[in-house]
TORMARGU-192180 format. One record per residue (C-alpha): x, y, z. Coordinates in steps of 0.001 Angstrom, whole numbers, plus 500000, padded with zeros to 6 digits. Layout:
TORMARGU-192180
XYZ;...
end
This chain:
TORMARGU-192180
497566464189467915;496937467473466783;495550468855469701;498936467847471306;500967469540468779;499131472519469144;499913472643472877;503861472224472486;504098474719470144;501734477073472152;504188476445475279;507114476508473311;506360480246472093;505410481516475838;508542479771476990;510561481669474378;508924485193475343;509504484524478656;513168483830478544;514151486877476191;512442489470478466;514339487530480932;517513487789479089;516376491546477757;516067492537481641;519519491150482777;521605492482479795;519863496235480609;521171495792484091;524486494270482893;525365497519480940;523912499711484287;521560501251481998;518466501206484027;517098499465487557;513716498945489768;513584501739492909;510398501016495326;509430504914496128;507548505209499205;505885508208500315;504696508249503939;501676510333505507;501971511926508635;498437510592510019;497421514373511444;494024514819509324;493077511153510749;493851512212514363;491624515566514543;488899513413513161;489118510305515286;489490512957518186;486353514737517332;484727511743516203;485447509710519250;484656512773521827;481440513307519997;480520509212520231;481684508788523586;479718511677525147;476432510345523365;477368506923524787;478362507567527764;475467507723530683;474320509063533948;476090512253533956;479545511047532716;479636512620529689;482621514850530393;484596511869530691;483373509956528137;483862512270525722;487454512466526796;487968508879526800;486008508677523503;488311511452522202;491063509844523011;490584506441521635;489395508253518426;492535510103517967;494878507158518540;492854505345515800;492484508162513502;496415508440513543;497326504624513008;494439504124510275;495804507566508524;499247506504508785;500074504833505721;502536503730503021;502228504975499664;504418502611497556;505174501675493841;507933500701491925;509463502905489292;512350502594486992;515800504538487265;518735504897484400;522418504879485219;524646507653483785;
end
């Protein structure tokens, strides 16, 4: 039995902290006081290309065999650049918190 009461009064109290931060959140935004922006900054990706370029034209010409290495390391460079730029391309995001004048 007391085990049990223990446990209502333990979910009672987190039920009550949740509902007045709740209620505490709302009313801020009621009054326009402050609000949640998601900021994201965006990279342009053109670090990751010159070294998925050179990385890829250096791979591909060790790879490639019997006297091809011209164009495999223009195929390798190529590939490399194009994944260089889409792994290098990338969100930077968070949330931050604004006030209303």
């Amino acid at each position: 039995m007391r085990a049990q009461t223990k446990a209502i009064v333990i979910a009672l109290s987190l039920a009550f902290t949740a509902s007045t931060v709740a209620v505490s959140a709302a009313e801020a935004q009621q009054r326009g006081e402050r609000y949640r922006v998601k900021v994201c900054d965006k990279t342009k990706g053109t670090k990751g290309t010159i070294i998925g370029g050179l990385t890829g034209g250096t791979l591909g010409a060790a790879v490639a065999g019997n006297g091809a290495k011209t164009e495999g390391a223009v195929l390798g460079g190529v590939v490399g650049a194009i994944a260089g730029n889409q792994i290098a391309k990338k969100k930077k995001c968070h949330y931050e918190y604004r006030y209303r004048r």
